[in-house]
N, C-alpha and C positions, 0 to 999 in steps of 0.2 A: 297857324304855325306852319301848314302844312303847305300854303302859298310860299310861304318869306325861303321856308327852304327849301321849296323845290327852287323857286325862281334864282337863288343863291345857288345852286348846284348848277343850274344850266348855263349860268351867267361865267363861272368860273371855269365851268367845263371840265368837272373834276370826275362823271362818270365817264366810261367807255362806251363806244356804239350797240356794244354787245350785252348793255344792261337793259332791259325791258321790262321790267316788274315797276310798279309805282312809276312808268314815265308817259304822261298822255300822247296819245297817238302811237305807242309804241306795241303794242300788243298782236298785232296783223304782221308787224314788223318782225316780230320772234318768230312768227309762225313762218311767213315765209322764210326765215334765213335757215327753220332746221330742215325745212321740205328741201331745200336747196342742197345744204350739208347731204342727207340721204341719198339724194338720187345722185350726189357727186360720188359718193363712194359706193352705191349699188354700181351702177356705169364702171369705174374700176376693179370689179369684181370681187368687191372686199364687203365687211359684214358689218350692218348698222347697230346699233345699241341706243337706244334711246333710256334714260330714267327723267321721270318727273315727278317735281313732288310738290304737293297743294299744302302749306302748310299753314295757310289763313286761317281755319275753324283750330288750330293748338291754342292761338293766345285768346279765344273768346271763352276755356277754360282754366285759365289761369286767373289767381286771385289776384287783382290790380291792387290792391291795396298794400298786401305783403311786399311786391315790386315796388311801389310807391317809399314802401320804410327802409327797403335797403340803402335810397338815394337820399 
């Protein structure tokens, strides 16, 4: 499932360049674009903020099944 639609999103072209999560080869990709974003606005003298949030290990405790019965 996870073939038909990625190949269906990349085909139609419905994410933006600036999406990275779940797209192959894209991961190196996000790293350098926020390395860049930072030293763009250290260089202007102005102040970075970064947040990140891993939130992959939340749905390996969630009950898949309850999820299952809402649908």
């Amino acid at each position: 499932m996870f073939n038909r639609l990625n190949s269906f999103v990349e085909k139609c072209n419905i994410l933006t360049d600036a999406q990275h999560a779940f797209r192959i080869g894209r991961s190196m990709a996000a790293d350098q674009s926020v390395t860049e974003s930072t030293l763009e606005v250290l260089d202007n003298h102005l102040n970075a903020v970064g947040i990140f949030l891993d939130l992959s290990k939340d749905y390996d405790v969630l009950n898949h099944q309850i999820l299952l019965d809402k649908f």
